[in-house]
N, C-alpha and C positions, 0 to 999 in steps of 0.2 A: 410697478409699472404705471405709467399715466393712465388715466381712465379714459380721458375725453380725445385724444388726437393718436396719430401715428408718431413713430418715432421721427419719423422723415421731418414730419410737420412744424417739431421743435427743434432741428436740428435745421433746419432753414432759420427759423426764427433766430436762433443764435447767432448761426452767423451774420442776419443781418442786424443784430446789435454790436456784436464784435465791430463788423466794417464801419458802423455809425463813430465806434470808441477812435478807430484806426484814424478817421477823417477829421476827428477834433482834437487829435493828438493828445486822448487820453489812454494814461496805464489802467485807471482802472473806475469805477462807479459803483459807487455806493447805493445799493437801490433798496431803499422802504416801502415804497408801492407796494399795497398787494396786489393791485392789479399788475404792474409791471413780474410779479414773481411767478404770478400765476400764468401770464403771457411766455414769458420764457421757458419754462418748463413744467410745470402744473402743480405746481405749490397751489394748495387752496387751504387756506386754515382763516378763521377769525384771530388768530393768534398776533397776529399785527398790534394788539392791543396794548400789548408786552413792547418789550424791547426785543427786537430780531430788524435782519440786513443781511440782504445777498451781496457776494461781491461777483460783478464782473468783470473777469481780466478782458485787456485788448486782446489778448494772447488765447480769447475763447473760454477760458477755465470760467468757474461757475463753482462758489462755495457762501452755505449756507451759516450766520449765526444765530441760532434761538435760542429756546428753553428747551426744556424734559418734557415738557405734555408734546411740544410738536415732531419731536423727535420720530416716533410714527408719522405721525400725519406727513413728512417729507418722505420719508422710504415708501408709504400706498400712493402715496399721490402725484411724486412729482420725475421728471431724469433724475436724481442726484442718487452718486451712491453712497453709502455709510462713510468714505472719505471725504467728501464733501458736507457734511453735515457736521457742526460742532455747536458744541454746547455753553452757555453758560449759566453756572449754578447759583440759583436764587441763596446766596447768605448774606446776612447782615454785613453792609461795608461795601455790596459786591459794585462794581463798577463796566455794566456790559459794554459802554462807551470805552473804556481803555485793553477790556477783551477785545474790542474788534479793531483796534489797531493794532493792536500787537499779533492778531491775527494776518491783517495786512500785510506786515513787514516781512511778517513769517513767509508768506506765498509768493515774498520778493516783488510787490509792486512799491516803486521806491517816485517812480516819475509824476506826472499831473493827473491827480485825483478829483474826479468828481463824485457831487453825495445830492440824491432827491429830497427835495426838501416840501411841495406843495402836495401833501399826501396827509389822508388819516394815519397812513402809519407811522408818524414821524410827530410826537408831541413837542413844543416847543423849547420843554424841558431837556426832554431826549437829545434837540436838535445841538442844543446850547453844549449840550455834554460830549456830544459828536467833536466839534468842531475843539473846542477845549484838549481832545483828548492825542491828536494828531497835531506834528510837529510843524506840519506845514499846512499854507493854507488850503484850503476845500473850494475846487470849483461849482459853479452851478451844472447841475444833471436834470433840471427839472425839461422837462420835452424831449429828452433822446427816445424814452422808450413807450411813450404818450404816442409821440407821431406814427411809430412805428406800427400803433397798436388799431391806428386808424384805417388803413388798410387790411382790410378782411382778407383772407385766405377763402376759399372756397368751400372749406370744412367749417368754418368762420361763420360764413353767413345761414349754411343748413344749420346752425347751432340756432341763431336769431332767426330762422323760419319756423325752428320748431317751438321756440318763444313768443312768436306771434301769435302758433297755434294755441297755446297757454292760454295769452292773453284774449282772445275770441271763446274758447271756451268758459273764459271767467264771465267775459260780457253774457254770454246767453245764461249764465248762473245766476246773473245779477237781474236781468231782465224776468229771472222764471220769478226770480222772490221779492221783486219790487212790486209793490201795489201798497192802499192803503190801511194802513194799522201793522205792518211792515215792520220788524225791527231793524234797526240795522245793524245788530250784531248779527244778525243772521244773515244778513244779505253777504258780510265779511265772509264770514264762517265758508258761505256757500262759493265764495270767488276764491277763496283759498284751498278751499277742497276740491273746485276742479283743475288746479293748479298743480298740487299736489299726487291727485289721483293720475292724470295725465305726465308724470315723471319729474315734475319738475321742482325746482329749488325755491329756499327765501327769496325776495326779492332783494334789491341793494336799499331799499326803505320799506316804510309801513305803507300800506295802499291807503288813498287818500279819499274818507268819505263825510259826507257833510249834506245834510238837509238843512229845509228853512234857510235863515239867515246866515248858519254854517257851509249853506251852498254855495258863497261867496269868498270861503278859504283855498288856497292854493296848498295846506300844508293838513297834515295827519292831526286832528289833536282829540283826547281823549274825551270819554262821556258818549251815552248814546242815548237813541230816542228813537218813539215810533214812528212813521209818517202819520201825514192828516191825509185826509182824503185827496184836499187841493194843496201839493206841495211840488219842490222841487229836489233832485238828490244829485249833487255832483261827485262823480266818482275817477281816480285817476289813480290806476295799475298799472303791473306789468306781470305777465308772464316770464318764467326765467327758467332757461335752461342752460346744464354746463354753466353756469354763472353770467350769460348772455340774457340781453333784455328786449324788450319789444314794446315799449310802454305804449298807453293807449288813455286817451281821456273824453270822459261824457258825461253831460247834463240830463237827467232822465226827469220827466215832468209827469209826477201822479196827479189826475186828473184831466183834467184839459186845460192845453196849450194858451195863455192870453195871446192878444196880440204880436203883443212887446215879446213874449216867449218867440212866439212862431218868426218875428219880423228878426231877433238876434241872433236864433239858427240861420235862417237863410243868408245872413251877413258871414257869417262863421265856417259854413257850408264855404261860401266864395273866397273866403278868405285861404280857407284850406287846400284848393284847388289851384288857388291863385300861386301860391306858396310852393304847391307842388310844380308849377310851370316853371318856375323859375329856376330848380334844382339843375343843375346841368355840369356835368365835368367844367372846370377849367373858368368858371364862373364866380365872384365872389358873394361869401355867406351874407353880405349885406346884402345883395339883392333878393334873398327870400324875407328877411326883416322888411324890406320896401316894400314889396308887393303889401305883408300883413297890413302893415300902419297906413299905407294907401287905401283901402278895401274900407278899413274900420272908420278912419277918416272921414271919408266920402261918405261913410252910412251914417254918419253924423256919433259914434261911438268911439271915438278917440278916447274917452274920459275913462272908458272902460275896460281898456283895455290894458298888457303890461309892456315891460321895457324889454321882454326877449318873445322870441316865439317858436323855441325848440330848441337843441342839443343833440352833441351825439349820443349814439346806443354802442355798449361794447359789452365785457364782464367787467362787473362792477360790483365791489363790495361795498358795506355799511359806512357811512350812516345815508348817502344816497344812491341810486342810480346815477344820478344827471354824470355823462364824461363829457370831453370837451373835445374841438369846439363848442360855443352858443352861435343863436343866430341874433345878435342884436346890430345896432343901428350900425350900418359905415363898415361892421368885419370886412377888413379886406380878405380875409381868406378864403382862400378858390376851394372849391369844391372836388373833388378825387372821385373817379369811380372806386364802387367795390366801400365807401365809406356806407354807413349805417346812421339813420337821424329821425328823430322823435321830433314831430310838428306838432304842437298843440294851440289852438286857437281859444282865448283864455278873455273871457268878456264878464265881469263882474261889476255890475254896477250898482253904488251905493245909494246913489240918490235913488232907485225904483227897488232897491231890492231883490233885483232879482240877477242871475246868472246863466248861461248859458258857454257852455265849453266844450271844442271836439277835438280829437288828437287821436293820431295815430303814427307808426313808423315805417318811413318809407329806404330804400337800398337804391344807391344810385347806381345807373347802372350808365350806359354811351348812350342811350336815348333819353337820360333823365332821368325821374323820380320810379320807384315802381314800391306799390303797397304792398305792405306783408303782410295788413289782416283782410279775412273776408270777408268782413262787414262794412255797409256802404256806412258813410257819414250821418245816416237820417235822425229825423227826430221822434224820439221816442215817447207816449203817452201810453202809462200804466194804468 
């Protein structure tokens, strides 16, 4: 049985990919997402790695092909019963691309086929074999079960509240063990362990930390160190629960604040706020890009700033969190209640060296943005 929802819960979900299949007058889809498998029924494996594809008939059916290690992992984890699940066997020669069409035929979908193709689960090799191995050609499926996934259910967003809570308990983790001579493997250790302890899962990446001149990365990379007395530490997680995210990003400043420190928070600070005002049903995702690049502009920080300034939050597997939409320049995409989105305000500037970053994820709701962590925006000196 599924762990994370009710039956009702995916059996809505179905049908509204069924009706999505119904309205583009497709027989059937081909879906490599993991996140899209996990959405429909609650398939969760890293096994995406491999060659596996769900198929969805218009007709509602729902059949699984992977390997032998996941073979479990679909009967604990997801609706599908043992009829729905099929195998194919790793031996020399083997071809899972001409298994899952002749799998197809078999289930009688003969009409307009579509296959996901903008996914980790889907290597380019795999893809080329996909299409190779089918007689006819493959339509695009990329966005049917994306959009779908954008709209939170209500069990949905308590999944990402209690991911928020994650992510708040990692920050006061981070805050207890920041100061100087500080390792920062430890400060990991300690945002991971309240993470962990608190119920929750991997993230969809590595949490992202970086002192010194590493406080000017936006990205995980490896090597560690202690702090100095006067440093800066950029850190950028997420809490994750049920595979649901709540990312969150901050600049922590051991010692005291410079100027320039104090004067790029308070920009940062406005910027965030500003971002948040603008969130609104029915509104497009450029205008929270506007606000940010206005805000930074004006504070004379254009230079340092970057080309997005947020993303969605959903369940998200490896290699990152980030889902989509982004918010960058001109998206014309309106904004949905009940959608979930990570605002980070992301200021690294090279010429001074120094960085300053805040972020958090807000739930739109008919009145606008609303926070899911419980910690304010401030700036923090260890």
């Amino acid at each position: 049985m599924p762990f994370h929802f009710a039956d009702a819960e995916y059996a809505t979900r179905l049908a509204k990919a069924t009706a999505s299949l119904v309205d583009r007058g497709l027989d059937a889809l081909l879906m490599f997402a993991p996140e899209s498998h996990y959405w429909i029924c609650g398939y969760d494996t890293f096994g995406f790695a491999m060659f596996q594809c769900m198929i969805l008939g218009a007709d509602g059916r729902l059949n699984l092909l992977t390997r032998a290690p996941d073979l479990r992992q679909a009967q604990q984890t997801s609706t599908l019963s043992d009829a729905q699940i099929h195998i194919w066997k790793d031996i020399e020669g083997v071809a899972p691309a001409a298994n899952l069409a002749a799998l197809v035929t078999k289930l009688g979908y003969s009409g307009k086929i579509a296959m996901e193709t903008q996914t980790v689960g889907l290597t380019f090799a795999n893809g080329q074999s996909v299409v190779s191995a089918f007689d006819q050609p493959l339509h695009n499926g990329d966005g049917i079960i994306t959009e779908l996934r954008q709209d939170k259910s209500l069990a949905e967003l308590d999944m990402h509240r209690r991911a928020a809570a994650l992510s708040d308990d990692a920050l006061d983790a981070a805050l207890q063990g920041t100061r100087a001579g500080a390792f920062e493997g430890d400060i990991l250790a300690d945002m991971h362990g309240a993470v962990f302890r608190g119920g929750g899962d991997y993230a969809g990446n590595e949490f992202i930390i970086g002192s010194d001149q590493r406080a000017l990365l936006c990205r995980y990379a490896s090597g560690r160190r202690h702090l100095d007395p006067q440093d800066q530490l950029t850190l950028e997680w997420s809490g994750a629960y049920a595979r649901y995210h709540a990312a969150m990003m901050q600049t922590l400043i051991i010692g005291k604040a410079c100027k320039k420190h104090l004067y790029m928070h308070a920009v940062a600070r406005e910027a965030l706020e500003a971002c948040e005002a603008a969130i609104m049903p029915g509104q497009p995702m450029g205008d929270v890009f506007a606000a940010h690049a206005q805000i930074f502009g004006k504070a004379g920080l254009g230079h340092a700033r970057l080309n997005a300034c947020g993303y969605a939050m959903g369940a998200i597997y490896n290699p990152i969190w980030v889902d989509f939409p982004m918010f960058y320049e001109n998206n014309p995409r309106l904004m949905r209640e009940r959608q979930v989105f990570f605002l980070h305000m992301i200021l690294m500037d090279s010429d001074t060296g120094l960085a300053m970053c805040l972020g958090h994820s807000v739930e739109v709701t008919d009145q606008g943005a609303k926070r899911l962590s419980r910690h304010a925006p401030d700036l923090f000196e260890l």
